[in-house]
C-alpha positions in Angstrom: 101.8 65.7 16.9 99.8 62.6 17.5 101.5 59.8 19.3 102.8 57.1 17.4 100.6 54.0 19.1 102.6 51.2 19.4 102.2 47.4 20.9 104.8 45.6 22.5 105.0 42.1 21.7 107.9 40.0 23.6 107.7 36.8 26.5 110.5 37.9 28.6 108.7 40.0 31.4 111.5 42.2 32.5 112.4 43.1 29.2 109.1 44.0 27.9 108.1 46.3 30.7 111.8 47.6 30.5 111.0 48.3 26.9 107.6 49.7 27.1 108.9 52.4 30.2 111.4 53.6 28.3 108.9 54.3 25.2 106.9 55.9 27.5 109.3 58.4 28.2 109.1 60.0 24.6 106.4 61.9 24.2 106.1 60.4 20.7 105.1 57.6 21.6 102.5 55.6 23.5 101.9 52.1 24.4 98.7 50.8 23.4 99.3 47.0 25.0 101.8 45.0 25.7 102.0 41.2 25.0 103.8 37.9 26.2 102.3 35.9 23.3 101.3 36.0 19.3 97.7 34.9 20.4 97.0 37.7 22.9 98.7 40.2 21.0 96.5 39.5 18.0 93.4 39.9 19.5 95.0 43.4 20.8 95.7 44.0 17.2 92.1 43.4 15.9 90.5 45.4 19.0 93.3 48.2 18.9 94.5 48.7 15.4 98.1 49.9 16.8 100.4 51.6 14.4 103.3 49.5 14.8 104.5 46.4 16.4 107.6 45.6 18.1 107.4 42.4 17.7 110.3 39.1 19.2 110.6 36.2 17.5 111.3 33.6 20.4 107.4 33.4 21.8 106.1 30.2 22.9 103.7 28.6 21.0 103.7 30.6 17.6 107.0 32.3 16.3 106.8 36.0 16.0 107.8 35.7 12.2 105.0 33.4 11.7 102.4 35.5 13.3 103.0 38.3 11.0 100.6 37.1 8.7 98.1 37.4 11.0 98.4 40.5 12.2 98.6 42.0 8.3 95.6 40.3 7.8 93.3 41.5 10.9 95.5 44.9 10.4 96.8 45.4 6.8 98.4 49.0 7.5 100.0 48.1 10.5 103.8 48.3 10.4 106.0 45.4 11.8 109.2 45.8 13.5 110.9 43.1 14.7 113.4 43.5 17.6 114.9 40.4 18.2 118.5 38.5 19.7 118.0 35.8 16.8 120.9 36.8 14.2 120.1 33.9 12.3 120.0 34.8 8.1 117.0 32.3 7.8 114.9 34.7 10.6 115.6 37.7 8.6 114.5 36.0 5.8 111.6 34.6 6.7 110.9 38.2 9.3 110.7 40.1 5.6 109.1 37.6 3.2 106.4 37.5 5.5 105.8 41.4 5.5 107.9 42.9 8.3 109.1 46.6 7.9 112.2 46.3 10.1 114.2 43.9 11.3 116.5 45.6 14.6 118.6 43.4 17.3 118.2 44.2 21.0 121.3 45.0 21.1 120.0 48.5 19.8 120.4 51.7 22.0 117.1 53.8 22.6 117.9 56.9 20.5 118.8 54.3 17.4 115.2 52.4 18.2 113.0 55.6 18.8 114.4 56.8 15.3 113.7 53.5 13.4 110.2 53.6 14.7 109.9 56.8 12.9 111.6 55.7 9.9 108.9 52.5 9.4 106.3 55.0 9.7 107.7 57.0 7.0 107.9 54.1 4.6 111.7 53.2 4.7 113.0 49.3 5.9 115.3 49.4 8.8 117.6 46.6 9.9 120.4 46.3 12.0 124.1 46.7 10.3 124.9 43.5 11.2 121.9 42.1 9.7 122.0 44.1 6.8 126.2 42.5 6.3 124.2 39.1 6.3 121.7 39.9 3.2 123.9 41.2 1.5 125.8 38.3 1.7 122.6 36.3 1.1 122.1 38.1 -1.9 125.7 37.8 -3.4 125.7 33.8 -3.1 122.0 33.8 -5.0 122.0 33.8 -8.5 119.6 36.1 -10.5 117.0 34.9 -12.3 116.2 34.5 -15.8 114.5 38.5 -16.6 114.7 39.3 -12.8 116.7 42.8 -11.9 119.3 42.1 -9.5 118.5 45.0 -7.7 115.7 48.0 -7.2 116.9 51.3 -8.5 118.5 52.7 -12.0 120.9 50.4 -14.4 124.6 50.5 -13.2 125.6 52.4 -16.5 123.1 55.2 -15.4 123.6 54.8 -11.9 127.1 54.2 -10.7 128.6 56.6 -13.4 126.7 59.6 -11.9 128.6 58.6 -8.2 131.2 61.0 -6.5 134.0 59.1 -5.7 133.0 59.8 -2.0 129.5 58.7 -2.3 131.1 55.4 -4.2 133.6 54.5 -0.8 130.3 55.8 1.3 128.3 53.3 -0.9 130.9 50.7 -0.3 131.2 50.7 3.3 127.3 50.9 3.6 127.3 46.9 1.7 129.4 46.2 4.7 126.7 47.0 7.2 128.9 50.1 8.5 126.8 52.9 10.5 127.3 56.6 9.5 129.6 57.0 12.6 131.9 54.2 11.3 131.7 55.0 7.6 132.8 59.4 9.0 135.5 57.6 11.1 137.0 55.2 8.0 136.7 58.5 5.6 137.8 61.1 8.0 134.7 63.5 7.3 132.1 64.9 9.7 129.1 62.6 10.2 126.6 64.9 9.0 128.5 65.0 6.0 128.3 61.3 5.6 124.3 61.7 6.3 124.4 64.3 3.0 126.0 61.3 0.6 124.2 59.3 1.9 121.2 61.3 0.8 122.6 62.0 -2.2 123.3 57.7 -3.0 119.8 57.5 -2.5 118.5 59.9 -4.5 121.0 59.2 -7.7 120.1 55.5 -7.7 116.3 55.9 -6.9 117.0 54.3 -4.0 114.6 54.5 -0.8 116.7 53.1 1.9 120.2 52.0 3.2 119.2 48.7 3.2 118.4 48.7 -0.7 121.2 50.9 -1.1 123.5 47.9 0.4 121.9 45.0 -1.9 122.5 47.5 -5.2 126.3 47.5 -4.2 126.3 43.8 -3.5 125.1 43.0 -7.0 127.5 45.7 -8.7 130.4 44.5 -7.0 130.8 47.2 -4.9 131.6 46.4 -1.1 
């Protein structure tokens, strides 16, 4: 397997390096370049074409949500994933309208990170479950537009009907931002079980992540 080639793009030295060691240790993964600034790191981008870039949003100068544009520019398949302390709804807006694929906290632990690295690459959206609590919430208090679909997937009627009860409280507990070791712990079932409805959610409501998963229940009322 080819190594995923990333870039690590953050101003606070001792986390960076941190952060780029401990990639290093996976075999899945190599570090193409790190840097402290968007300016730097987008003339790595141009020269190195990485496959995906961790990118912080506090950088002096130019905001790490406002250099996205640049990067997909210089680099349109590159994947963006921002790793960030800001918990602030407006970043997470702003990180996603702009054309990031992820939007994770630093709180994060390695094994979490490493697997939403792969998951970008793979197509899906990852963000945090506490960030994911606050669109949801974002997306409850907006109102729908006139012919806009509140959310992606099937039509409630088709959708929700065709729900176990199970993979309804499992949908539920995903709108509140819940991990799959929380939602096995509020249900009382084995966490790989929890990984199958989840599964299942997805594929009944033509779903293609948790994340869209969450903002379907928000707009049926379910969470």
């Amino acid at each position: 397997m080819t190594p995923v080639r990333l870039m690590v793009v953050d101003d606070h030295t001792l986390f960076r390096r941190g952060l780029v060691a401990l990639l290093e240790q996976d075999d899945r993964f190599a570090v193409l370049h790190e840097a402290a600034d968007a300016g730097e790191a987008l003339r790595c981008v141009q020269r190195d074409r990485p496959d995906l870039i961790l990118l912080d949003n506090h950088l002096p100068g130019v905001r790490g949500v406002d250099a996205i544009a640049g990067f997909k520019e210089v680099a349109p398949e590159v994947k963006i994933l921002m790793l960030t302390v800001s918990e602030n709804e407006q970043d997470l807006s702003a990180a996603l309208k702009a054309g990031a694929d992820g939007y994770l906290l630093k709180t994060i632990n390695s094994e979490d990170l490493s697997e939403s690295i792969l998951k970008v690459l793979d197509g899906e959206s990852v963000i945090s479950p506490e960030m994911t609590t606050k669109l949801v919430a974002a997306f409850r208090n907006q109102p729908p537009g006139p012919g806009v679909t509140a959310a992606p997937g099937v039509s409630p009627a088709d959708g929700l009907g065709i729900l176990s009860g199970r993979e309804r409280e499992t949908l539920a507990l995903i709108a509140r931002g819940a991990s799959n070791k929380v939602i096995a712990r509020e249900l009382d079932i084995a966490e790989t079980t929890v990984k199958i409805h989840v599964q299942h959610i997805l594929r009944k409501l033509n779903l293609s992540s948790r994340v869209q998963a969450a903002v379907y229940a928000a707009s049926h009322g379910i969470g």
